[in-house]
N, C-alpha and C positions, 0 to 999 in steps of 0.2 A: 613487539610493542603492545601495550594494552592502552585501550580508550580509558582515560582519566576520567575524561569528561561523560563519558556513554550518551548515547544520542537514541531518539524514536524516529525512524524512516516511515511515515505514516504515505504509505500509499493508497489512494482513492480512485475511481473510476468505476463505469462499466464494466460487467460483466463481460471477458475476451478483449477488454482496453491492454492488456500487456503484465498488471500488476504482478502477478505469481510470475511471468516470465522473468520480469526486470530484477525481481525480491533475490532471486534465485542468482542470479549472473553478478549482483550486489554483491550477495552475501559470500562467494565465489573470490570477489577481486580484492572485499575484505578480508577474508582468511588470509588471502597471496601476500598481503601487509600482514600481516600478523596481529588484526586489530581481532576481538571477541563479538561475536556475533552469533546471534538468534533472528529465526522468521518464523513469524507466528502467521501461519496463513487461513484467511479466514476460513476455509471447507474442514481447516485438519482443528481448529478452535471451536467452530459447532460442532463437531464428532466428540472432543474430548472435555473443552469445559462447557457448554451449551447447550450439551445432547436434551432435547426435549422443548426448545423455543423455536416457536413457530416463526411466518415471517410479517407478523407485522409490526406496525414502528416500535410501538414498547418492547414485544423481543427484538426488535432489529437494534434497538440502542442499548436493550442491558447484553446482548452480544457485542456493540462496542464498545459498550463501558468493560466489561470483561477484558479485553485484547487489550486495553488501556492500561487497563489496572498492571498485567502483565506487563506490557512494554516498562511501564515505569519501574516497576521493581527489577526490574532488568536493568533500564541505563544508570540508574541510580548505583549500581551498582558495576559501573564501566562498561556494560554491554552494549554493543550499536544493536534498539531491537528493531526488528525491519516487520511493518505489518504488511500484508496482502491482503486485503478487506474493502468489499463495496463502498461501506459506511457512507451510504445515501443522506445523510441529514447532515447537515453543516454547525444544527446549537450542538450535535452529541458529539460532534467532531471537534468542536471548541470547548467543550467542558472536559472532554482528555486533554486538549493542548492545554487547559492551565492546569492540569494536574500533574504534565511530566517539562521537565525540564530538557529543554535542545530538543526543542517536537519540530521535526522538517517534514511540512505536507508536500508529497509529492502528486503531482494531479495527473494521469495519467488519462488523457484526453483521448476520443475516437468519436467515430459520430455513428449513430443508429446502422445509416445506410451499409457502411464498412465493418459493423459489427456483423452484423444481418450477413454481406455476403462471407465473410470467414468463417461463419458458426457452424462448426461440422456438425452440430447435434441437433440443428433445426431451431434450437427454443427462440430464438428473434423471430423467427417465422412463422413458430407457435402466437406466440404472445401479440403478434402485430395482428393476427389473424383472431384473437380472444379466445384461443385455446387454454391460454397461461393465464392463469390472476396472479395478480399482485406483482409482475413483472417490472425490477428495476429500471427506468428507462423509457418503461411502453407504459405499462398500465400503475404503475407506482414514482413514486416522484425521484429524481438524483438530481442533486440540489451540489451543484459543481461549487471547488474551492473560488470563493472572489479573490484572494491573495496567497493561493499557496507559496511556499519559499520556491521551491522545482515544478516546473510543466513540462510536460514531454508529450508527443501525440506522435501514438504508435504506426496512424493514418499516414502522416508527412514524413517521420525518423524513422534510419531504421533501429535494430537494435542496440548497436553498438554505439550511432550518435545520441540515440537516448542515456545508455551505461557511462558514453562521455561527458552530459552534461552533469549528470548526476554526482560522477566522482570527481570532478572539476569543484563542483562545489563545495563537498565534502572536503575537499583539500585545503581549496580557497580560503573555508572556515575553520580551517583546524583541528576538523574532526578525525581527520586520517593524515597518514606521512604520506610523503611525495613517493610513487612508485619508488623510483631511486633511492630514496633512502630509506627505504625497506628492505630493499634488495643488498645495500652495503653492509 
């Protein structure tokens, strides 16, 4: 089956919120349907369209307006494109959503404390302590969806009732076939 419709899975959050995990196990149960699917994740989109913007807001938003731009010319084209991307500002996050059509923000919720204890690489601990500037969260602003379509918090779900709300809704809406009838 191919997405007629192609959709943008605009995932948001903190840094170690789940995003790349969930983008990944998405794009996964979408293949399993047969739907067309791309993840543009944001580490592997500043490596390759970005290379060279720094981190503050003006590059941090022509890095999302970048990922946008792509999503769009993706779903436009039947693709479900799924982002993994901080995208801390909420006007850059709504000047994509009216630029692509079927944009589903996902807000992938956690709180400082729970980030801080999983971060195997220290930087919560860095940045809480002002080792890190411009840290998302701590010393820089993330400015959460006020009405995303999907919330999920990696804190209270786990992964898989997060993957369930997700693809429930995705269903619900018409974006994907019922496992079953993929499978038939």
């Amino acid at each position: 089956m191919s997405n007629p419709k192609g959709a943008v899975l605009w995932f948001t959050g903190l840094s170690g919120s789940g995003k790349s995990t969930l983008s990944r196990l998405i794009e996964t149960e979408l293949r399993k349907r047969g739907c067309k699917v791309e993840v543009l994740d944001g580490d592997e989109v500043r490596e390759n369209l970005s290379k060279g913007l720094g981190f503050s807001k003006e590059d941090r938003d022509t890095n999302i307006r970048r990922i946008g731009y792509v999503a769009k010319l993706l779903s436009r084209n039947g693709v479900i494109a799924i982002t993994a991307a901080i995208s801390p500002y909420q006007e850059v996050r709504g000047q994509v959503r009216a630029t692509c059509r079927n944009f589903i923000e996902i807000y992938a919720e956690c709180s400082i404390e729970e980030l801080t204890r999983r971060d195997v690489k220290g930087l919560y601990k860095k940045a809480l302590a002002g080792e890190i500037k411009n840290f998302t969260g701590v010393s820089d602003p993330y400015e959460a969806p006020e009405h995303p379509e999907i919330k999920v918090n990696s804190e209270q779900q786990s992964e898989a009732e997060s993957l369930a709300l997700i693809m429930g809704y995705l269903q619900q809406n018409g974006f994907i076939p019922a496992a079953t009838a993929a499978r038939a």
